[in-house]
C-alpha positions in Angstrom: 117.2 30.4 52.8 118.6 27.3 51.1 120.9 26.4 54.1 117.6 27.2 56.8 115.5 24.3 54.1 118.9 22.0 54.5 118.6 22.5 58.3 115.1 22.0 58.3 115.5 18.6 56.2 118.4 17.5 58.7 116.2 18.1 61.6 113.4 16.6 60.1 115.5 13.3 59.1 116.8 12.8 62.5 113.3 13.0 64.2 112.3 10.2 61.5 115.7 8.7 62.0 114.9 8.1 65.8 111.4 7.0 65.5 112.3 4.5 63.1 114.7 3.4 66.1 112.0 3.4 68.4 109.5 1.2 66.3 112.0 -1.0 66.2 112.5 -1.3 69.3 108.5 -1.2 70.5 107.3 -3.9 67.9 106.9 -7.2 69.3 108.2 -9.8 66.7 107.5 -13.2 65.4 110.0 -16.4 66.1 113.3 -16.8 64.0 112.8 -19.0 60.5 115.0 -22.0 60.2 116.6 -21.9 56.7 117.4 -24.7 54.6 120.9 -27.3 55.9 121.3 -28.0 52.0 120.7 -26.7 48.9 118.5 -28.2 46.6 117.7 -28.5 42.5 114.8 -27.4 40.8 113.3 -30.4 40.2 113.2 -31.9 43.6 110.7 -29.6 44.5 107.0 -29.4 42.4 105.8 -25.6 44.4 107.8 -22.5 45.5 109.0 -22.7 49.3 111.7 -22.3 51.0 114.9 -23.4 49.6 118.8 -23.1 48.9 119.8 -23.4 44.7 123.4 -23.5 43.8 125.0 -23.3 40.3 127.0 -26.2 39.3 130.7 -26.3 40.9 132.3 -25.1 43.8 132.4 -21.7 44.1 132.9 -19.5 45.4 129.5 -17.8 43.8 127.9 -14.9 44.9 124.1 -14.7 46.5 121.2 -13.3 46.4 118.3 -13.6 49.1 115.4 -13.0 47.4 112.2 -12.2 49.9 108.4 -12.4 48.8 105.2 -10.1 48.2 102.7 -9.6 51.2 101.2 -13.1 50.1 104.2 -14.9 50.6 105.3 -17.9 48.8 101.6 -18.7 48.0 99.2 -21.1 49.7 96.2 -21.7 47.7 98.2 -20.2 44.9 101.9 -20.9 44.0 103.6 -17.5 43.5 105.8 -18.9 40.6 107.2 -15.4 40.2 109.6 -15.8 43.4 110.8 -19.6 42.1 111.6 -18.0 38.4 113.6 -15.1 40.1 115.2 -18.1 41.8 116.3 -19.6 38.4 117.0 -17.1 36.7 119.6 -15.6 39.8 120.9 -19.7 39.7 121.5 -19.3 35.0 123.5 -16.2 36.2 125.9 -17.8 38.5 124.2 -16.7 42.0 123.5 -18.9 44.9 119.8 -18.2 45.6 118.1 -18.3 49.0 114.4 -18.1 48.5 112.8 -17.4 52.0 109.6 -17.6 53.2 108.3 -15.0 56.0 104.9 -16.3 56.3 104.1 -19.9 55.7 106.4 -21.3 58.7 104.6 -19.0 61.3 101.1 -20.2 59.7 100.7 -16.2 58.3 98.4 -15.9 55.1 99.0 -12.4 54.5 100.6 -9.4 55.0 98.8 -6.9 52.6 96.3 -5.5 55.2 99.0 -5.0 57.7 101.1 -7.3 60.1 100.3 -10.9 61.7 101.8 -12.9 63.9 104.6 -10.3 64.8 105.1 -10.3 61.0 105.9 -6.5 61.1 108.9 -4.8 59.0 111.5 -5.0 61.5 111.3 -8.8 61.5 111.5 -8.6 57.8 114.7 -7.3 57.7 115.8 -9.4 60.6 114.6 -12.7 58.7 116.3 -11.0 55.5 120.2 -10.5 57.2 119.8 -13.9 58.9 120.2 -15.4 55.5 122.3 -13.4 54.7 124.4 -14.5 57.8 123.1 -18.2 56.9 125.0 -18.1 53.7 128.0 -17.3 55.0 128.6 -20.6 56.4 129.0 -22.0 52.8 132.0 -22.7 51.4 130.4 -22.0 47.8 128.9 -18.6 48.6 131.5 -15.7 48.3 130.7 -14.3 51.3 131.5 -10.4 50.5 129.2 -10.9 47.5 125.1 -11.3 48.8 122.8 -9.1 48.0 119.1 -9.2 48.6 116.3 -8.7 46.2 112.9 -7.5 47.4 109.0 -7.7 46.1 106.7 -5.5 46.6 106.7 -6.3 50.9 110.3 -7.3 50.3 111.2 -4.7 48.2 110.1 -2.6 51.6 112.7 -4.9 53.6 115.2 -4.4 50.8 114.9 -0.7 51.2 114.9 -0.4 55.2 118.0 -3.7 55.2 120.1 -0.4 53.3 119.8 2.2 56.2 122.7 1.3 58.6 120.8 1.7 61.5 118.0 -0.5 60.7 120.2 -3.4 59.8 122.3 -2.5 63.0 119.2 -2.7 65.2 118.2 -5.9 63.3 121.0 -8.2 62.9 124.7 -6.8 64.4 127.3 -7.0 61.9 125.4 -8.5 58.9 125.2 -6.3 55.7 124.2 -6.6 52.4 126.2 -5.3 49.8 123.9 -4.1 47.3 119.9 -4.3 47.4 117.0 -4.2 44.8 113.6 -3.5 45.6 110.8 -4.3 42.8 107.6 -2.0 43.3 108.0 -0.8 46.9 106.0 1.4 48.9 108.3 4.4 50.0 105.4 5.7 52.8 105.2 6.3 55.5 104.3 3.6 58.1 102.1 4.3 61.2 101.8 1.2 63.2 98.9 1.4 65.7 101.2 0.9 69.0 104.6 2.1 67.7 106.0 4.9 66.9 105.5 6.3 62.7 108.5 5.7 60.2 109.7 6.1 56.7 110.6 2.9 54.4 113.2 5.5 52.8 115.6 6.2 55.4 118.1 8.9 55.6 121.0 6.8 56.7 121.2 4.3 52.9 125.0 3.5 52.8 124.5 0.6 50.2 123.8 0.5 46.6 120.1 0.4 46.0 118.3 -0.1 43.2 114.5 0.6 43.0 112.3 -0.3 39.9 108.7 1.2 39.9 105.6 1.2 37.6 104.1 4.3 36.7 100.9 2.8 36.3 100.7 1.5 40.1 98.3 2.1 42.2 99.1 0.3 45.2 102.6 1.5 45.6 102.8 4.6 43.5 106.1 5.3 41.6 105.9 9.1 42.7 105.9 8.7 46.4 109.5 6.5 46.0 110.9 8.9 43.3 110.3 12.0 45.6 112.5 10.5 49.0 114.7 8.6 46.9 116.1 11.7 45.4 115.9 13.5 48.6 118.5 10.5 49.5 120.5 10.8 46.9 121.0 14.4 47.6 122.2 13.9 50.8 124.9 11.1 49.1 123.0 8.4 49.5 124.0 5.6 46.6 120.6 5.2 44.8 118.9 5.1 41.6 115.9 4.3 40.8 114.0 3.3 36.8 110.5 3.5 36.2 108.3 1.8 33.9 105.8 3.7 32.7 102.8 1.7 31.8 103.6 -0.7 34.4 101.1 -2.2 37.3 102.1 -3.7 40.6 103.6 -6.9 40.4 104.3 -6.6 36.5 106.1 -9.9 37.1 103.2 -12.0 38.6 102.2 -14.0 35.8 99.8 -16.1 38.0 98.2 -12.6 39.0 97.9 -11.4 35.5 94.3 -9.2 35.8 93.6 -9.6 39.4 91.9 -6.9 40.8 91.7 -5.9 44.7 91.3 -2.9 46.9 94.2 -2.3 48.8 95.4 -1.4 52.4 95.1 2.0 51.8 91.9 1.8 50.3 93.1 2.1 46.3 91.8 0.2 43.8 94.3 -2.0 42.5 94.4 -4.1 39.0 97.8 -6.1 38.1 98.9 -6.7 34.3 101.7 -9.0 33.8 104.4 -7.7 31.3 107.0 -10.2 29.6 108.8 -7.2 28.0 108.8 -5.3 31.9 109.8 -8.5 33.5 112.4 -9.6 31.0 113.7 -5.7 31.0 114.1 -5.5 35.3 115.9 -8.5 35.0 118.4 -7.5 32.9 118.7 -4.1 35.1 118.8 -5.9 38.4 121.9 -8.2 37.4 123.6 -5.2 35.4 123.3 -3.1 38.8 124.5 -6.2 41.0 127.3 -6.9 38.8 128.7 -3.0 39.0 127.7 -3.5 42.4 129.5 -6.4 44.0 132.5 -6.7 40.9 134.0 -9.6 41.0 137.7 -10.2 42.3 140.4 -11.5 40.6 
């Protein structure tokens, strides 16, 4: 019996495994972003957008691409959250490439579902392209980027770990580690594509997921379940979840907003110092066991 449910599973994976392929391949996608010649300090710029931040020195440092909620960088409101994740990657010796998906193609949103060829695919696609962006620099240790996701972006931080979706997206550009804050781990259904699963069952690098068991837009349960069907079948994943936390526990701008969501749940957001200041510790601890340092 338990080798027919391990077949069964297989089976099941590779019929996922191919139509994740095939959305790929069927979802028509928006232009290539054009990422920042030169990186930048803090103070030169007043709102978060798009932009390259370096330590002090030479190098070589290692990176992190750090990619934005469904709202994206913020038009009537700065998402501040993405720019202090920018800092506080820059204090702790990383390069930082914080990329925008949505402003440069005049998107406002994501959260109800794609625009503007904005769909998941191109996600990951915009996510390995800085990746393969910051190779060019002399100061970026070019076995040493990650990326780190947000809620949308914690979604292309999850599908940028299956080898076949970064494959499809970007030939020969990995990540070597990935962290994805509040994702949703279900299953997508676009209207003229084939279904697929954020959680693939081809992950073959290190992948971190935090949840909140208090969220309501992207329940903790639904990643816990796949993620330890993954890591059952060897996939290198772990996963933490905060118990009384909301959606976008790091949004201080979004402290008590309130919305109904794509799916149709009600969703309230609570910003949490102790959360935020707690996932930050785990994301560099896991990125430092990650991508160790050479000698």
């Amino acid at each position: 019996m338990r080798e027919f449910r391990s077949i069964i599973r297989c089976t099941f994976g590779a019929i996922l495994f191919a139509a994740g392929t095939l959305a790929l391949a069927q979802q028509p996608m928006a232009r290539d972003l054009q990422f920042p010649a030169e990186p930048v300090a803090f103070s030169a710029i007043d709102r978060p957008q798009m932009a390259l931040f370096k330590p002090a020195g030479a190098g070589p440092f290692p990176a992190l691409v750090l990619v934005h909620q469904c709202g994206g960088l913020g038009t009537r409101k700065p998402n501040e959250s993405m720019l202090t994740w920018a800092k506080e990657a820059v204090a702790r010796g990383y390069v930082a490439l914080l990329i925008d998906s949505l402003g440069p193609r005049g998107v406002d949103t994501v959260c109800y579902g794609p625009k503007g060829g904005l769909v998941f695919a191109r996600g990951v696609r915009d996510a390995l392209q800085a990746a393969e962006h910051l190779q060019r620099f002399d100061f970026v240790d070019k076995k040493r980027i990650a990326v780190a996701g947000y809620s949308w972006g914690a979604m292309v931080s999850v599908l940028a770990s299956s080898a076949r979706w970064s494959g499809n997206a970007l030939p020969g550009v990995r990540f070597a580690a990935a962290v994805a804050f509040y994702p949703g781990c279900f299953t997508i259904r676009p209207p003229t594509a084939a279904a697929y699963e954020i959680v693939q069952p081809d992950i073959d690098r290190p992948l971190l997921v935090l949840a909140g068991g208090q969220d309501t837009e992207t329940p903790a349960e639904e990643c816990v379940a796949k993620l330890g069907e993954a890591k059952a079948s060897g996939a290198p994943v772990e996963w933490h979840v905060y118990p009384q936390a909301t959606h976008c526990w790091d949004c201080r701008n979004l402290d008590g907003f309130s919305k109904t969501d794509v799916r149709g749940n009600s969703v309230t957001y609570r910003y949490s110092m102790d959360y935020t200041t707690d996932s930050l510790q785990r994301m560099f601890q896991f990125l430092d066991r990650a991508m160790p340092s050479r000698p």
